[in-house]
N, C-alpha and C positions, 0 to 999 in steps of 0.2 A: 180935557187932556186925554190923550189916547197914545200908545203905543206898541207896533204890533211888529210879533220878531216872526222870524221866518229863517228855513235852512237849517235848523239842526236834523240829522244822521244819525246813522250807528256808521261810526268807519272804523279803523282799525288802528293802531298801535303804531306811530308814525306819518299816518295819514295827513291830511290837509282837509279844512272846510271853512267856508265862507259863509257867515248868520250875517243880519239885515236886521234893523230894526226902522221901522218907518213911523213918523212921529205927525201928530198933530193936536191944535187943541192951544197951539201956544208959538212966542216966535223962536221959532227954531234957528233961524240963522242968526240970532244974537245971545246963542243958549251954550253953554257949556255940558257936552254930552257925555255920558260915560256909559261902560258894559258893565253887568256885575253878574254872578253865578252863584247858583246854590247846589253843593255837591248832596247826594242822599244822606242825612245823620246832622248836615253842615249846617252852620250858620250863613247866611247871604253876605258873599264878599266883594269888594270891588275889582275887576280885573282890571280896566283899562281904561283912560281920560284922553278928549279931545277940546281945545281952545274952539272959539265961534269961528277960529278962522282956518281951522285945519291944518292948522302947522304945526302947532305945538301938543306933543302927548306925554303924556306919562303911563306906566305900566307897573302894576304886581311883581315882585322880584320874580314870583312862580310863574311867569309868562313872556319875562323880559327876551327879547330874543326871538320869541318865538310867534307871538301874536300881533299881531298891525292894525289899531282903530285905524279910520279915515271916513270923512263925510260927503256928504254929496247938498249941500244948504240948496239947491233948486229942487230937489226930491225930498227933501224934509226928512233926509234919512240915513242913518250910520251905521256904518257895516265894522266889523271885526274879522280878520283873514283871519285862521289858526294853522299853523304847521308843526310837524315835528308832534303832534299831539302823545298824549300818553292820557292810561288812564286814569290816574287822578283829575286830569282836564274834564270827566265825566260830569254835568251838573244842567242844570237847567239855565240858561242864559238869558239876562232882560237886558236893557237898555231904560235909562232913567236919565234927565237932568241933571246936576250938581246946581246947588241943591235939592234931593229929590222932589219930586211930586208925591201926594200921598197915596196915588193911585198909581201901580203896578199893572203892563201888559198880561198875557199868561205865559209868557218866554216859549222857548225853543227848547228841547231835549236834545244835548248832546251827549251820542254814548261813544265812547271808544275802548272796544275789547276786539278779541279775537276770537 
């Protein structure tokens, strides 16, 4: 099992940014995917859930609104748009199964300051 994120920045306070996480190792188009984030000091939280079929998500109240899973099951890959960002959104972003794997990518760095 592998999963490898891609796309975190430093952008700015309002900003927009698109992370990727490309998955392998297992079948992903019958797999229930989620984002999850660890701020600096923080505990590892879940941000955001997607069904095998990409319809169905659920979201972090701290996100709602604001951030959009969606998959790509022929790329074996799940993306998270973020808008509106602020910096509490600052954190290290993975992507994992539900439920997880024991093995974690090494995530993506998002910063958002000014």
């Amino acid at each position: 099992v592998q999963f490898v994120e891609s796309g975190g920045a430093l952008v700015q306070p309002g900003g927009s940014l698109s992370v990727s996480c490309a998955a392998s190792g297992f079948t992903f188009s019958d797999s229930i995917m989620s984002w999850f984030r660890q701020g600096p000091g923080k505990e590892r939280e879940l941000v955001a859930t997607i069904l095998s079929d990409g319809r169905t998500t659920a979201y972090a109240d701290s996100v709602k609104g604001r951030f959009t899973i969606s998959r790509d099951n022929l790329k074996n890959t799940v993306y998270l748009q973020m808008n509106s960002l602020k910096p509490d959104d600052t954190a290290v972003y993975y992507c994992n199964r539900r439920p997880s794997f024991p093995s974690w990518g090494q995530g993506t760095q998002v910063t958002v300051s000014s």
